[in-house]
C-alpha positions as CSV (number, residue, x, y, z in Angstrom):
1,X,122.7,95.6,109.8
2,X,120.5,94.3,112.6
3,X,122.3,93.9,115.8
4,X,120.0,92.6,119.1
5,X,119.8,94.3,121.9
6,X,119.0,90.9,124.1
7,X,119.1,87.5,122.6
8,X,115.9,85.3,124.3
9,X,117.0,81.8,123.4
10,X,115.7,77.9,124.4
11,X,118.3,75.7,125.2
12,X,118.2,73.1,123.4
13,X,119.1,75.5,119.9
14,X,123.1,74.7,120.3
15,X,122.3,71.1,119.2
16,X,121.5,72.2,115.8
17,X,124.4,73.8,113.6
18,X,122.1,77.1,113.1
19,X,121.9,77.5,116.5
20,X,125.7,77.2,117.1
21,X,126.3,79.4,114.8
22,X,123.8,82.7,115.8
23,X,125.0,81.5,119.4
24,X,128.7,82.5,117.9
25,X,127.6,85.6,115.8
26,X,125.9,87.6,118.8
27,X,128.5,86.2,121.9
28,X,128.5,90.0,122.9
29,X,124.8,90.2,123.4
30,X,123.1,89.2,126.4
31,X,120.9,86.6,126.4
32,X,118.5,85.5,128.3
33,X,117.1,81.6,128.1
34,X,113.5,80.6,127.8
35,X,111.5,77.8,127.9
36,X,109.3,78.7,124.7
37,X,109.7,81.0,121.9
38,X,105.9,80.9,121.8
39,X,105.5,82.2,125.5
40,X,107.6,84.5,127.1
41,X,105.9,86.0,129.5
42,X,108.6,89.2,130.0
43,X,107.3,90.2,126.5
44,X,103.2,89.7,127.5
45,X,103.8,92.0,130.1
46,X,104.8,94.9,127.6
47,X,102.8,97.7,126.9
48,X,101.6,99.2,123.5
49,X,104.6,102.1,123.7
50,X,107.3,99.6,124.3
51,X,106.4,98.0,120.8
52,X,109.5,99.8,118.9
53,X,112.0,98.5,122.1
54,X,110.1,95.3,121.5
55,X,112.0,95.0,118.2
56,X,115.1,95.4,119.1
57,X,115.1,92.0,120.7
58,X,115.7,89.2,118.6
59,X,114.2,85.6,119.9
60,X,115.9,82.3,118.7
61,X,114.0,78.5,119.2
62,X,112.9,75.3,117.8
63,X,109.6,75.5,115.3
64,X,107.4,72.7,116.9
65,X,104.2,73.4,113.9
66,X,105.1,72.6,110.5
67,X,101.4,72.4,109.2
68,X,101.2,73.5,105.7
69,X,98.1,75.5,105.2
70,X,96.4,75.1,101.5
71,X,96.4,78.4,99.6
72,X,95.2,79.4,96.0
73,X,96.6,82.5,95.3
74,X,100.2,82.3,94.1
75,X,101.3,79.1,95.6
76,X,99.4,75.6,96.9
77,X,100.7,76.0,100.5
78,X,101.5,78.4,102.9
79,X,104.1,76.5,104.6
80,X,106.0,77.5,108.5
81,X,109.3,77.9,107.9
82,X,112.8,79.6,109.5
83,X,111.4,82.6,110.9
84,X,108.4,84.8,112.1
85,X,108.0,88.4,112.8
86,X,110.1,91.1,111.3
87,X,112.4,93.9,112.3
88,X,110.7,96.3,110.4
89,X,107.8,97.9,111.6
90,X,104.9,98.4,109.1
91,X,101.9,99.8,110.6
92,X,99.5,97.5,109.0
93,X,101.1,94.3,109.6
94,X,99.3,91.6,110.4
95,X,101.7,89.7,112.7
96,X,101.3,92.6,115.2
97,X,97.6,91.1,115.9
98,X,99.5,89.5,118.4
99,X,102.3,92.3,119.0
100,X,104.1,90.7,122.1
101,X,104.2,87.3,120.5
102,X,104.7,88.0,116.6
103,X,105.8,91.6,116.4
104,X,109.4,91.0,117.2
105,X,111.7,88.2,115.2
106,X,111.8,84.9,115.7
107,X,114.7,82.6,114.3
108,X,113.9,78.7,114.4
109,X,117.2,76.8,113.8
110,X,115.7,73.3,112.8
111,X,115.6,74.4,108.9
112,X,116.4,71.0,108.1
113,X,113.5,69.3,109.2
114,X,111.3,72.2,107.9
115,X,112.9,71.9,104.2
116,X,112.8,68.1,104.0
117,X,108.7,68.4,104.3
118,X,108.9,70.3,101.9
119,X,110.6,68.4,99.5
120,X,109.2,65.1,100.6
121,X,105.4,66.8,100.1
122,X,106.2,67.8,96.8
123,X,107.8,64.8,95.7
124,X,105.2,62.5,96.6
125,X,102.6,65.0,94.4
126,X,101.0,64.0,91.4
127,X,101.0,67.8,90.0
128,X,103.8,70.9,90.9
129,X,103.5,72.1,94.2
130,X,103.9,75.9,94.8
131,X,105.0,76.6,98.5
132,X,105.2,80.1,99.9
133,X,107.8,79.8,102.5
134,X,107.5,83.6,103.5
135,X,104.3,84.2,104.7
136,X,105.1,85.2,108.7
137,X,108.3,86.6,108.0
138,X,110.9,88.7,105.5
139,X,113.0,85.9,104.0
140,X,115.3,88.6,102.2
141,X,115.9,90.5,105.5
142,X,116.2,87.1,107.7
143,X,118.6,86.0,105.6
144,X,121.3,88.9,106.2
145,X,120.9,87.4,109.9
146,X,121.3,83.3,109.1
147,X,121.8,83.2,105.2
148,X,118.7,81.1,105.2
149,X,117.7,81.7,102.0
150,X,120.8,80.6,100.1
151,X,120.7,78.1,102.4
152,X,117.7,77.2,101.0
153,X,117.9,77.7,97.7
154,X,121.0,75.4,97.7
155,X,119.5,72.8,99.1
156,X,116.2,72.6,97.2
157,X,117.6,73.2,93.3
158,X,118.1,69.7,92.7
159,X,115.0,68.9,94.1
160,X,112.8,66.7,91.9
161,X,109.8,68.6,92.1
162,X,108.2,71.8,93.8
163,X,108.5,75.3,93.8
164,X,109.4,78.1,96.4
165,X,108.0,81.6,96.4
166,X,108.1,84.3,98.9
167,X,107.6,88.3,99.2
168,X,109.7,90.6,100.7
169,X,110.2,94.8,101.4
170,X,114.1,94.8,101.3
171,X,116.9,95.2,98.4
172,X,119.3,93.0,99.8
173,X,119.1,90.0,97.3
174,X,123.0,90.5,96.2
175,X,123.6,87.3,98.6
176,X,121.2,84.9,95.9
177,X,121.8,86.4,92.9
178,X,125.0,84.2,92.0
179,X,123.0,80.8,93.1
180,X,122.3,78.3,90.1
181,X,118.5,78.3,91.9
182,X,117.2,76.6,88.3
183,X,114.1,78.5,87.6
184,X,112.4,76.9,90.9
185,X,112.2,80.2,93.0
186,X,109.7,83.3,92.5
187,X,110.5,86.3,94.1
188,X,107.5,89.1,94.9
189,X,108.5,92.3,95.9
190,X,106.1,94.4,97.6
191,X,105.8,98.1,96.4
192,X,104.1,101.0,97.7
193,X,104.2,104.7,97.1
194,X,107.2,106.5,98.8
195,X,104.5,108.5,100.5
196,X,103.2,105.3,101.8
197,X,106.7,103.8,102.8
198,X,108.3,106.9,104.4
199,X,105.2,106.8,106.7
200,X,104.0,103.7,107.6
201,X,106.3,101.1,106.2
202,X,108.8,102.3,108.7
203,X,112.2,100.3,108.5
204,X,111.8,98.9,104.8
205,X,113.5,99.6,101.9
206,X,113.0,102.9,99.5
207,X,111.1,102.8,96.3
208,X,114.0,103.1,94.2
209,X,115.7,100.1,95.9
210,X,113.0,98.0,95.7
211,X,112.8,98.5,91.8
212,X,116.5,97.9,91.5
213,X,116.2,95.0,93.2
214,X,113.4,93.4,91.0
215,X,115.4,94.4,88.1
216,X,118.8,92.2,89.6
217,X,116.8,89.8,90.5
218,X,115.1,89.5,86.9
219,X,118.6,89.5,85.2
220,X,119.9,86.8,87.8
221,X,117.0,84.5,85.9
222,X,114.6,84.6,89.1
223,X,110.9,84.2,88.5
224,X,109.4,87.7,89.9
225,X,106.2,89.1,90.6
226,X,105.5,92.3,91.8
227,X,103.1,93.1,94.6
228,X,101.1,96.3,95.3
229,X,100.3,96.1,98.5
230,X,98.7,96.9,100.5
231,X,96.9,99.8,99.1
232,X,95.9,102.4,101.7
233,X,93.3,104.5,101.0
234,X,94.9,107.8,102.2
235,X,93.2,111.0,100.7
236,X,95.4,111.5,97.5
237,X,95.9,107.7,96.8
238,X,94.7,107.4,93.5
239,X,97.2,110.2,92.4
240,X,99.6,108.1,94.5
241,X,99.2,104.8,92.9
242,X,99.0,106.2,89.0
243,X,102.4,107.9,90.2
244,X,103.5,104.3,91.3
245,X,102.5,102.8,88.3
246,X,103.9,105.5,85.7
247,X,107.7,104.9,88.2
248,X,107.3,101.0,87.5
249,X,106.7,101.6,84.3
250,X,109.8,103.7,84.0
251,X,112.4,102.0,85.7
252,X,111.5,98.3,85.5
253,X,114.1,96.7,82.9
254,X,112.5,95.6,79.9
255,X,113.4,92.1,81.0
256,X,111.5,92.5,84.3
257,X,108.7,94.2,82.8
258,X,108.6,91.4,79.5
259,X,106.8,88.6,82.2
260,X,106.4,90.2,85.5
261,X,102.8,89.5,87.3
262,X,101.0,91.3,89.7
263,X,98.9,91.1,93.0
264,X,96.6,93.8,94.4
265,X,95.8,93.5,97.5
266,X,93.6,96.8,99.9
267,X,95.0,96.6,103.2
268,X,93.3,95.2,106.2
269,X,93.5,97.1,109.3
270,X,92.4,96.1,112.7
271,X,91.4,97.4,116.2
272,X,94.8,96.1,117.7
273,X,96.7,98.0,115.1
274,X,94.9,101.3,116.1
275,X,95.6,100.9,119.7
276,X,99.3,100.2,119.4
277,X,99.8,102.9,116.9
278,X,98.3,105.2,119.1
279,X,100.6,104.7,121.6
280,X,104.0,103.6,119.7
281,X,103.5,105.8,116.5
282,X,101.9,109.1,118.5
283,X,102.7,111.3,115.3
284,X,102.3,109.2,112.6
285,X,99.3,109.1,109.8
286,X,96.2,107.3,111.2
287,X,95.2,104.8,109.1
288,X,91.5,104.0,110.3
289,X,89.0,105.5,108.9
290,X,85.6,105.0,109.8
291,X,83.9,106.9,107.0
292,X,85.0,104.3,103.9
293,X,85.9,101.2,106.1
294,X,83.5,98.8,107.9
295,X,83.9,95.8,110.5
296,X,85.3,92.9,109.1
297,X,85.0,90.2,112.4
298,X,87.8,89.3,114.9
299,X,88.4,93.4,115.5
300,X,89.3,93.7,111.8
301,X,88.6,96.4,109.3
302,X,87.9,96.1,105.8
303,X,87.2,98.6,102.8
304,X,83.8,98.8,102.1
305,X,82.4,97.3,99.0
306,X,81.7,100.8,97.0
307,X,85.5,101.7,97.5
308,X,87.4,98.3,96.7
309,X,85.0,98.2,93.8
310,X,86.0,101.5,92.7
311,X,89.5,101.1,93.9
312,X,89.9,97.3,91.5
313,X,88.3,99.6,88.7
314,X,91.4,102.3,89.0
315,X,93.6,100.0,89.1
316,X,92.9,97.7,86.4
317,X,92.0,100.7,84.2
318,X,95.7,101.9,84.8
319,X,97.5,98.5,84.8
320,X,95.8,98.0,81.7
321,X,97.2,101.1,79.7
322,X,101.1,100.7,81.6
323,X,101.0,97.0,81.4
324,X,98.7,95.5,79.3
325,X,100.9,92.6,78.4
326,X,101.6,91.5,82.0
327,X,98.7,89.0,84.3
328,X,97.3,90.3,87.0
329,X,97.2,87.2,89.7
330,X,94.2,89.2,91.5
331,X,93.2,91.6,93.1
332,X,91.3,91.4,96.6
C-alpha cells in the first residue's frame, strides 16, 4: 500500500468530498500547500537522481482541462480524468517527458464534474461513444488510494449511453469485481515478459498476477483486452515474446481467452528518458539503442521501419497459431 512521504495540496481541495476525505486518510503526513498542482516549483528544481524520492510524494488538486482528445484506436476519446502520473516507475513511460511535472501522482478531487462530461457527451451522441479514462494515469492502482474507480463505475452503469475503457499494470481489481458495471467497462491489461517487468517495469505487478487478474476480471463479466506493450527490442526478445505468448496461452481461462482482443504496440523511447535513467536507474538495462532505432522528432526515438516490419511479422505469425480466433485491434 502506497503511503506518501509529503502530501503537496491546493487549498481549495477540502470543499469537495474527495478532498476531505484523502485530507482524513493521510492526517499523519505532512503537507505542504501549493498554489498549482501543475507548477510546483520545489519539484522543477529536482534533479534526474531524485526521480525515485520524487515518487514518493503524492500531489492532490483541482483538474482545470477537461478537453477530450479524439482517438481511434480502442476508444473515441481520450478523456482527463481523476488522476495523472503513477507510482510505479517504468522506464519507458511517457509521462516522465516531463519527469518533475508528470512523473509523480497527481489526485484531482473534482471527479464529479469530470464524470458528468462524460455522460452528458455521450448522451447527446448520435452513435456509442468509447472514452478511455486511463490514458495519464493507473486507474487500478489510483483507486486503492481514492476508490475512484468503483466510484465510477457506480455512477456511470445506469448511464444511457457510452462506454469506459482503461489499461492498467496492477492485480488489484478484487475492489470492482462485485459491481453490477452492466457490460459498459473494458478492462486492458498490459503484459510484458517477466524479463521485461523485473527490469524496467519497476513497481508493477508480476506476470502471473496480471494473468490472474484478466482471468477475475473475465469471470466478473468485464469486457477485456489484453495489451502487449510496449515491446522492447532487447537482444533475446523474440524468444521473450513467443515465451509470453505460449504463458497467455496457458493460463488465460478459457472464458478470457473465448473473446479477448489484442493491441501491439513497440515502445517509444526518448532522449529525456535516457538522461534520467542514467542518473536514477545507474544499473539498470539501457534501453536506447542507436543501431535499430532512429529519431522520431520532439527528442523521441522510434524503431526503424526494417525492425517494426519484422517485429508486426513475428508477432502476427505467432498470435495467429496461439490465438487465431481472437482480433488483433493493431499493431503500431
Amino acid at each position: 500500500m502506497f503511503k506518501p512521504k509529503v502530501i503537496y495540496y491546493e487549498k481549495d481541495i477540502v470543499n469537495y468530498e474527495l478532498g476531505k476525505e484523502l485530507m482524513e486518510k493521510y492526517k499523519e503526513v505532512p503537507k505542504i500547500e501549493i498554489e498549482n498542482h501543475n507548477n510546483i516549483e520545489e519539484m522543477r528544481k529536482k534533479s534526474n537522481k531524485e526521480f525515485i524520492d520524487m515518487k514518493r510524494n503524492l500531489i492532490i488538486g483541482i483538474r482545470k482541462t477537461h478537453k477530450f482528445v479524439e482517438n481511434h484506436k480502442t476508444s473515441d476519446y481520450l478523456v482527463p480524468y481523476t488522476s495523472s502520473g503513477c507510482t510505479a516507475a517504468c522506464m519507458y513511460c511517457y509521462l516522465v517527458c516531463n519527469y518533475n511535472k508528470c512523473s509523480y501522482l497527481r489526485l484531482f478531487v473534482n471527479r464529479e464534474q469530470m464524470l458528468d462530461k462524460i455522460i452528458k457527451t455521450s448522451e447527446k451522441s448520435e452513435k456509442e461513444l468509447t472514452f478511455e479514462i486511463g490514458s495519464n494515469s493507473d486507474l487500478v492502482l489510483e483507486n486503492s488510494i481514492t476508490k475512484n474507480l468503483v466510484w465510477t463505475i457506480e455512477n456511470f452503469k445506469d448511464t444511457k449511453k457510452g462506454r469506459l475503457t482503461f489499461p492498467t499494470k496492477f492485480d488489484m481489481v478484487d475492489d470492482i469485481l462485485v459491481l453490477n458495471h452492466k457490460g459498459k467497462v473494458t478492462v486492458r491489461m498490459s503484459v510484458n515478459p517477466d524479463y521485461i517487468i523485473n527490469r524496467v517495469e519497476f513497481g508493477t505487478s508480476r506476470l502471473d498476477a496480471r494473468i490472474n487478474a484478466i482471468n477475475k476480471l473475465k469471470e466478473a463479466g468485464y469486457n477485456v483486452g489484453i495489451l502487449i506493450a510496449p515491446v522492447i527490442m532487447v537482444e533475446n526478445w523474440k524468444e521473450l515474446y513467443l515465451e509470453l505468448i505460449k504463458i497467455l496461452d496457458s493460463k488465460l481461462s478459457k472464458k478470457a481467452k473465448k473473446d479477448a482482443f489484442f493491441e501491439i504496440i513497440f515502445m517509444t523511447y526518448s532522449y529525456v528518458h535516457t538522461k534520467i535513467n542514467e542518473e536514477a536507474f545507474s544499473n539498470a538495462i539501457n534501453l536506447y539503442n542507436k543501431d535499430i532505432m532512429r529519431g522520431g522528432g520532439r527528442g523521441k526515438y522510434r524503431y526503424k521501419e526494417e525492425y517494426k516490419k519484422d517485429g508486426e511479422m513475428f508477432f502476427r505469425k505467432q498470435m495467429n497459431k496461439y490465438f487465431p480466433n481472437n482480433k488483433i485491434e493493431y499493431i503500431v
